[in-house]
C-alpha positions in Angstrom: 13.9 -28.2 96.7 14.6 -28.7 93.1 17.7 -30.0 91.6 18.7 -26.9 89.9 17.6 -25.2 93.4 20.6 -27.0 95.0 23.0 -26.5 92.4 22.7 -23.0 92.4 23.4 -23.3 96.5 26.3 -25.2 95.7 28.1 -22.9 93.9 26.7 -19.8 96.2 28.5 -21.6 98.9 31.4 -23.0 97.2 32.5 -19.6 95.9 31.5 -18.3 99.5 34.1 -20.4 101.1 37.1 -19.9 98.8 37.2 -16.4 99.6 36.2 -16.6 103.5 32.9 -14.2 102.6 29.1 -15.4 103.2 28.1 -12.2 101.1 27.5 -12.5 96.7 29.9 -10.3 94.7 28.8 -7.1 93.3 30.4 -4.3 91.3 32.2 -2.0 93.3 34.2 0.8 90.6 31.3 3.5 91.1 30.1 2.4 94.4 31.1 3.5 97.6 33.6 6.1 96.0 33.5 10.1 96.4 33.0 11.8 93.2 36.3 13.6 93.9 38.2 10.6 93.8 42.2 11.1 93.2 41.7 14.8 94.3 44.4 16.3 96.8 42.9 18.1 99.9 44.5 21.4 98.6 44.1 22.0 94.9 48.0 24.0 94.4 49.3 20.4 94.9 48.0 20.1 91.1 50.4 21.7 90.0 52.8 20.5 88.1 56.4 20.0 88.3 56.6 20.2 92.2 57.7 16.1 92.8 60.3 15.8 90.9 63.6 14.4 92.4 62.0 12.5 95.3 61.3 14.6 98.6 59.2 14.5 101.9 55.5 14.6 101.1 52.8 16.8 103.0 49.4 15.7 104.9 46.7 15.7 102.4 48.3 15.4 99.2 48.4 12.1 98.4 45.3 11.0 100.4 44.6 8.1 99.2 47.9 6.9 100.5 47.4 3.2 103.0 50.0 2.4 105.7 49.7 -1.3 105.9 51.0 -2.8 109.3 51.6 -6.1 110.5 52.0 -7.2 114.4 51.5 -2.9 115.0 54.9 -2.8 112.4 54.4 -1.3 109.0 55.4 -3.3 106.4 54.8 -1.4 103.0 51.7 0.5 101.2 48.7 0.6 99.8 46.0 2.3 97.7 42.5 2.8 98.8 40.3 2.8 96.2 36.4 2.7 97.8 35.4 3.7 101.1 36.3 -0.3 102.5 39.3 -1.8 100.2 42.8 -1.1 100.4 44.7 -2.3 97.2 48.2 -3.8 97.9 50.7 -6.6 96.9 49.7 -10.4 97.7 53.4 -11.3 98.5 53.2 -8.1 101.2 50.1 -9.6 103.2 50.5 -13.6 101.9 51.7 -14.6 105.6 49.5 -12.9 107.7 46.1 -13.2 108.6 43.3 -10.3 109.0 43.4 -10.1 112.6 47.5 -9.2 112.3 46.7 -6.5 109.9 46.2 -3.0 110.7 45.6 -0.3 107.8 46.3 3.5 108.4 45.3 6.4 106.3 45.7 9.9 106.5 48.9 9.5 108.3 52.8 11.0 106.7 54.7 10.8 109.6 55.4 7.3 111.1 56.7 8.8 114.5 54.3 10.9 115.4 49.8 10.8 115.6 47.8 13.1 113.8 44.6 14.2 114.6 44.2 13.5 110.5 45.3 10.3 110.8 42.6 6.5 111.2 43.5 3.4 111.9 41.6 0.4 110.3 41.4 -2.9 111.4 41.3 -5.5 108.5 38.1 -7.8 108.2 39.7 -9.9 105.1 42.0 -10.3 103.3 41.5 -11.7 99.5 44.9 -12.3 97.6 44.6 -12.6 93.0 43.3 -15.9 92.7 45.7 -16.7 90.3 48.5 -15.7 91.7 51.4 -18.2 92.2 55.0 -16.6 93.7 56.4 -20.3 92.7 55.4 -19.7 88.7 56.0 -16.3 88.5 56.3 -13.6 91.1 55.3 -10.9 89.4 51.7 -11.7 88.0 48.7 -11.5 89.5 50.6 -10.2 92.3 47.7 -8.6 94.3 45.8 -8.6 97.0 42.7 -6.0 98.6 42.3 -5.5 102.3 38.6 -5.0 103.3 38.4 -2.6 106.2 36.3 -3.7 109.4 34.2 -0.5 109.0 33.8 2.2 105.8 35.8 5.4 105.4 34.3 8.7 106.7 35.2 10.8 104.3 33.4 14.2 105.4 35.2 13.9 108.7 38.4 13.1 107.1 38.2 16.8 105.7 39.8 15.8 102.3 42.7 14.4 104.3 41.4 10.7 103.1 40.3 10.0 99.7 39.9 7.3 97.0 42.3 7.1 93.9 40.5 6.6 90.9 41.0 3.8 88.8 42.6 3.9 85.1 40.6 2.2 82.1 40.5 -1.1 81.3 43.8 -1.9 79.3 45.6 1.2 79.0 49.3 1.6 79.3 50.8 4.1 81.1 53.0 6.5 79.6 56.0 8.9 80.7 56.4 10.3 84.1 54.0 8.8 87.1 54.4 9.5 91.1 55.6 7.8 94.0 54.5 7.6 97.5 56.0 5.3 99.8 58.1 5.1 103.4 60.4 2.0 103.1 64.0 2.4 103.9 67.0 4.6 102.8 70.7 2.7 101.5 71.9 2.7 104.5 68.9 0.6 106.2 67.1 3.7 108.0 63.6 3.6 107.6 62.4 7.3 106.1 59.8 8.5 109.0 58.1 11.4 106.6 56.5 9.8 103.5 58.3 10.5 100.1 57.3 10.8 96.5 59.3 10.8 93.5 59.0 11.0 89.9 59.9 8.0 88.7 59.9 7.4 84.0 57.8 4.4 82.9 60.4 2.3 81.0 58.7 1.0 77.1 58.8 -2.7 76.6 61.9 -2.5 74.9 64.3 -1.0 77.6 62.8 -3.8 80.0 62.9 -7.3 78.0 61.4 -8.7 81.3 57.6 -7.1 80.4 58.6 -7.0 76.8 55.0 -8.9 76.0 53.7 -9.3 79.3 51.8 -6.1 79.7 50.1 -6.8 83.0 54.0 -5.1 84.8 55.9 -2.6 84.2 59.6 -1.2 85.1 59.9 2.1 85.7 63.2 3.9 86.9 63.8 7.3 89.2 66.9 9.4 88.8 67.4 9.7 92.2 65.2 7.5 94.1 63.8 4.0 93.7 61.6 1.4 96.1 63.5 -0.4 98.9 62.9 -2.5 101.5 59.6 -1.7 103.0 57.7 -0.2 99.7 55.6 -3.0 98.4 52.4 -1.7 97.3 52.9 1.7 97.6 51.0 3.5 95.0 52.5 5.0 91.0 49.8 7.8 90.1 49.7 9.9 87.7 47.8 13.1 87.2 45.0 13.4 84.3 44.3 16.0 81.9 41.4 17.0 84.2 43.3 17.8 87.4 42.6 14.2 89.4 45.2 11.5 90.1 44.7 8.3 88.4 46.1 4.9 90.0 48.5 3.4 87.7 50.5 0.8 89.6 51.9 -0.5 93.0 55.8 -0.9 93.6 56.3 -4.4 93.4 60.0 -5.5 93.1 62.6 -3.5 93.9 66.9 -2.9 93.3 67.3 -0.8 96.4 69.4 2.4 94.4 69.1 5.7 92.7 69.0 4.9 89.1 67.9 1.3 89.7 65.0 -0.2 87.7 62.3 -1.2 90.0 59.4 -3.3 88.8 55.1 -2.0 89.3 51.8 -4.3 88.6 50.3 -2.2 86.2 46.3 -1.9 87.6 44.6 -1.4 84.4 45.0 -4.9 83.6 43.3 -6.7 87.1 40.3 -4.2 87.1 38.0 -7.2 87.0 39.9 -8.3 90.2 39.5 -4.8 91.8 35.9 -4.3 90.7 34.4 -7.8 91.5 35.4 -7.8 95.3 33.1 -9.2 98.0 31.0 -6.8 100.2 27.9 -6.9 102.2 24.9 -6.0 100.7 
């Protein structure tokens, strides 16, 4: 074997083992998604006007919506965005391995099963590379669970779907959508999943972002994230009819009116589209 042979092994392996994977990276934005990514199961949930305020969601219009649970608890939310990879928050998952994890989808009602409803074990888990809570908590603050086996979709009968994914660099703008569970003021966890409208603050009603584009603070008039809501997914509908992902609830005040902090997605696409997967 040649020397440039083995230096080409080297770094095969060596990028191998810093993300626990024995498979190459590939680009994964247009494979393994449905063409009818961000779609709701029934089409009069495009309709507009019918979130605002924050209220208990319904099975199939928010499919793309991931329960993630830890030890059979759930912990906070997710987006899945092919038929394998969950997107989430790295401080969520940080302290637990795969074989803790369990993702859900298709599922708005934590107390009761559905026959819509699949549970997921998670195969890995790979957290932003650069991420470092000890720097700065806020960026690169992400992490995508890979799903020990692939989505159905056609026997999910639109109840599961994909979100699509923004373009590279673009800010948000004006009112985006909620989903999450987490818990109420008064410490009850919500057992029907609830969106809310919540306004995309500009960079000079949230000093904290001002020049960092990469979050973003966004505020609900009568709701917020709380306890239990990291990594739920901030959508927003497109001109076209399909939901586009903008964010996932990172930080969090806990009251109506509070200001609430997202990782804005179009800014990590290279994370989200250079992910590890068998081929």
């Amino acid at each position: 074997m040649d020397m440039r042979a083995i230096v080409v092994l080297l770094l095969f392996c060596c990028i191998s083992g810093l993300y626990g994977a024995s498979f190459p990276y590939k680009p994964y934005c247009l494979a393994c998604v449905p063409s009818n990514c961000g779609r709701p199961r029934d089409p009069w949930d495009l309709l507009p006007g019918r979130t605002y305020g924050g209220s208990n969601s319904t099975r199939g219009r928010y499919p793309w919506h991931a329960i993630v649970y830890a030890d059979g608890q759930p912990i906070g939310g997710g987006a899945l965005v092919s038929c394998n990879f969950v997107l989430t928050t790295a401080y969520l998952v940080q302290d637990y391995r795969p074989t803790r994890l369990q993702v859900k989808l298709g599922k708005t009602d934590l107390d009761k099963e559905s026959p819509t409803e699949r549970t997921y074990a998670v195969y890995q888990r790979v957290l932003h590379p650069r991420w470092d809570p000890e720097r700065d908590l806020y960026s690169y603050d992400l992490a995508l669970l890979q799903l020990e086996r692939v989505v159905d979709f056609p026997s999910a009968n639109g109840y599961i779907n994909t979100i699509c994914l923004p373009e590279p660099r673009v800010d948000a703008q004006g009112w985006l959508t909620l989903t999450s569970f987490g818990y109420d003021q008064q410490g009850r966890r919500n057992r029907l999943m609830q969106e809310v409208n919540i306004l995309k603050l500009r960079g000079d009603q949230c000093p904290l972002f001002r020049n960092k584009p990469y979050a973003f603070c966004g505020v609900g008039k009568k709701s917020g994230i709380c306890t239990g809501d990291r990594g739920s997914p901030v959508v927003q509908m497109a001109p076209t009819g399909e939901f586009t992902l903008v964010g996932v609830a990172n930080d969090y005040q806990c009251q109506p009116g509070g200001t609430d902090v997202y990782t804005q997605i179009s800014y990590f696409l290279n994370f989200v589209c250079n992910i590890p997967v068998e081929v």
